[in-house]
N, C-alpha and C positions, 0 to 999 in steps of 0.2 A: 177561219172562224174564230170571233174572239173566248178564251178561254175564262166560262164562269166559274166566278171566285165565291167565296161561303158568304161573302157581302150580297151577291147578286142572288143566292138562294132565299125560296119561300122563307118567311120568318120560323116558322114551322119546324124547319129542316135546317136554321142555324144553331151548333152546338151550345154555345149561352143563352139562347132565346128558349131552346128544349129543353135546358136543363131547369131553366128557372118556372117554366109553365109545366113540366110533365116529372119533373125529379130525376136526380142522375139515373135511375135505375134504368130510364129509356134507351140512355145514350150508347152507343157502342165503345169500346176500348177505345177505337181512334180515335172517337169525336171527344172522349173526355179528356187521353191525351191533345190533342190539338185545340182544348180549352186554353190548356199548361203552354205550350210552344206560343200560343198568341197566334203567328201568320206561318203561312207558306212562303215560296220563292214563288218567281215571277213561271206564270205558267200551270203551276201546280196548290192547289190550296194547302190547306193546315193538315186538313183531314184527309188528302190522298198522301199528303206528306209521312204523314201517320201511317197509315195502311201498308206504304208501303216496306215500313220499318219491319211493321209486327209483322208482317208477308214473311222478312228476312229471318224473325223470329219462331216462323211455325206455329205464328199466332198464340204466344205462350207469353205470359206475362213477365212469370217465373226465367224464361227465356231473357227477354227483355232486360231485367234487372242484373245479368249476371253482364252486361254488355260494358264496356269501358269509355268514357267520354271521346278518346280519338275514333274506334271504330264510329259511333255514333255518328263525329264529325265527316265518316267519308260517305256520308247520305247529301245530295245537294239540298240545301237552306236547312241546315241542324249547326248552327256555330257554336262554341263552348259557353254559351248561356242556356240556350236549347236543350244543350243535351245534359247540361248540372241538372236542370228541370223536372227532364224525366228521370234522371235520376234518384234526384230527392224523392218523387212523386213515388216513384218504385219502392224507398226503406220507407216508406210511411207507412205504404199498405202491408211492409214485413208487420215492421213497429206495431202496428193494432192488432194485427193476428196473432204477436204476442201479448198484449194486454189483456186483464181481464177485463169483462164490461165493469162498468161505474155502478157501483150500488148507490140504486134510488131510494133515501132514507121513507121508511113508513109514516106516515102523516094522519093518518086514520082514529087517530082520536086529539080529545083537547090537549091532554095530557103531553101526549107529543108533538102536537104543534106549538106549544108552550116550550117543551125543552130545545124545540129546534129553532123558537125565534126567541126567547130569552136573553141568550151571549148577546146576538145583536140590538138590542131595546135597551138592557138594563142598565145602562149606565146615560140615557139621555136624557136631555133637561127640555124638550119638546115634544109633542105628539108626532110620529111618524105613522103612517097609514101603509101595510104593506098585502100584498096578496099572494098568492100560492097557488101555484096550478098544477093540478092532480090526475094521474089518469084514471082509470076505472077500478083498479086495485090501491086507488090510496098513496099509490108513490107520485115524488113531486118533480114534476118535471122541470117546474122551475118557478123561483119568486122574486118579485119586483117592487120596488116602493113606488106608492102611487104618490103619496105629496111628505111633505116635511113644514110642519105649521107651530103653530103657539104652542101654549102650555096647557090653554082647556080642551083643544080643538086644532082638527086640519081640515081644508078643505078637500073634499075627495069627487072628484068625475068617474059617473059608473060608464059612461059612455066610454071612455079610455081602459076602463077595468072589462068590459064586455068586448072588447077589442082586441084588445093583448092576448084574453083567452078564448077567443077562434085562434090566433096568428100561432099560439099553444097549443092547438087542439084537443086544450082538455076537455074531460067530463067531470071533474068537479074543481067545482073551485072554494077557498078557506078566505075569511077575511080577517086582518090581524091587526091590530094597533096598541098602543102602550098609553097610560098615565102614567105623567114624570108625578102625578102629586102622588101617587102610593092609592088612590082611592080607584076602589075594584067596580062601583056601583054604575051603570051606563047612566050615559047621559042621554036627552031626548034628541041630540041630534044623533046619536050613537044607535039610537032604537028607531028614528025613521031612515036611516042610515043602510040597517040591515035589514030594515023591509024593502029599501026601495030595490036595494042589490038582491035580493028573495026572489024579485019580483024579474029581474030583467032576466035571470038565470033563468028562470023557468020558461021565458019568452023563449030562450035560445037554448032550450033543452040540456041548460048545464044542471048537474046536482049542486046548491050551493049544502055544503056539507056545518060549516060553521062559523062564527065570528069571535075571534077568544081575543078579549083583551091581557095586556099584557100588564103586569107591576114586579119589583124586585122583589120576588119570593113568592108571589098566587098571581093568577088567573080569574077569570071568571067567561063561563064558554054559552053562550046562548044555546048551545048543540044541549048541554048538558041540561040546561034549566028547562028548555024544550020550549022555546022561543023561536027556534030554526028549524 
């Protein structure tokens, strides 16, 4: 009987097809190792390749890592690339468990979204269009420029901005742009601008929390003047 390979399995039940539709957290130890190793030998997959490692392990991860690249190599289809692999993969998971987590700076007023996009604005001689995606306490998961334009104006797609923050999973999101001329006053496309993004946020249940423009030294925050 011919011997099925992780190719011939349900898509469902392939280790990169699971991880990328259900998140690592489904995968078993094997299957995320046997992401790393790529293939099996002839006969046996990635993931029984795997199995049978950790078997030798005690199913111990901690196990695992104390193992040295020859023993590794006396497993059939583990060659000294294989087994650097799991290695690596091994001091990474040390490595983060000594880390502290990454502090997510607070973004939760104008004030601070001013001093955290400041450094990057204040020196440019064009409008840059940037956005900020927030989780439910105001820290920022992460910010993107959406365009890079003239000196009065940039062109900005909410449809790319309304996108990015599902692929973000936030719950709120900040809109941020600069005048290189020093002038704080919004412009009319600047004000249909922040209605229109008002508008799609709400479609898609985001908080849109604020739109602070940016100039060397002030702001001016629609959150603040109560425009938003």
């Amino acid at each position: 009987m011919k011997k099925i390979t992780i190719a011939n399995w349900s898509q469902d039940d392939q280790p990169r097809e699971k991880l990328r539709d259900k998140g690592p957290q489904a995968l078993s130890n094997a299957e995320l190792l046997a992401i790393l190793i790529g293939s099996g030998t002839p006969g046996i997959s990635a993931v029984e390749l795997m199995q049978q490692i950790l078997t030798g392990c005690n199913n111990n991860l901690n196990t695992l890592g104390k193992m040295t690249i020859p023993l590794l190599m006396n497993y059939k289809g583990i060659g000294e690339a294989k087994a650097i692999s799991i290695l690596a993969a091994c001091e990474l998971g040390k490595r983060r468990q000594m880390e502290a987590p990454e502090e997510r700076p607070d973004l939760g007023t104008a004030t601070r979204i001013y001093n955290h996009m400041h450094p990057i604005m204040q020196d440019l001689d064009v409008e840059e269009f940037w956005v900020l995606f927030l989780n439910q306490n105001y820290r920022l998961i992460k910010k993107i420029r959406i365009s890079h334009g003239g000196i009065t104006e940039t062109a900005v797609d909410i449809r790319i901005i309304i996108r990015e923050a599902v692929i973000a999973n936030c719950t709120v999101l900040v809109a941020c742009h600069n005048h290189p001329s020093g002038g704080l006053k919004p412009s009319t496309y600047d004000d249909r601008l922040t209605t229109s993004l008002a508008k799609a946020c709400q479609l898609m249940n985001i908080r849109f929390l604020d739109h602070v423009i940016v100039t060397d030294g002030a702001y001016y925050s629609y959150h603040e003047q109560g425009r938003c």
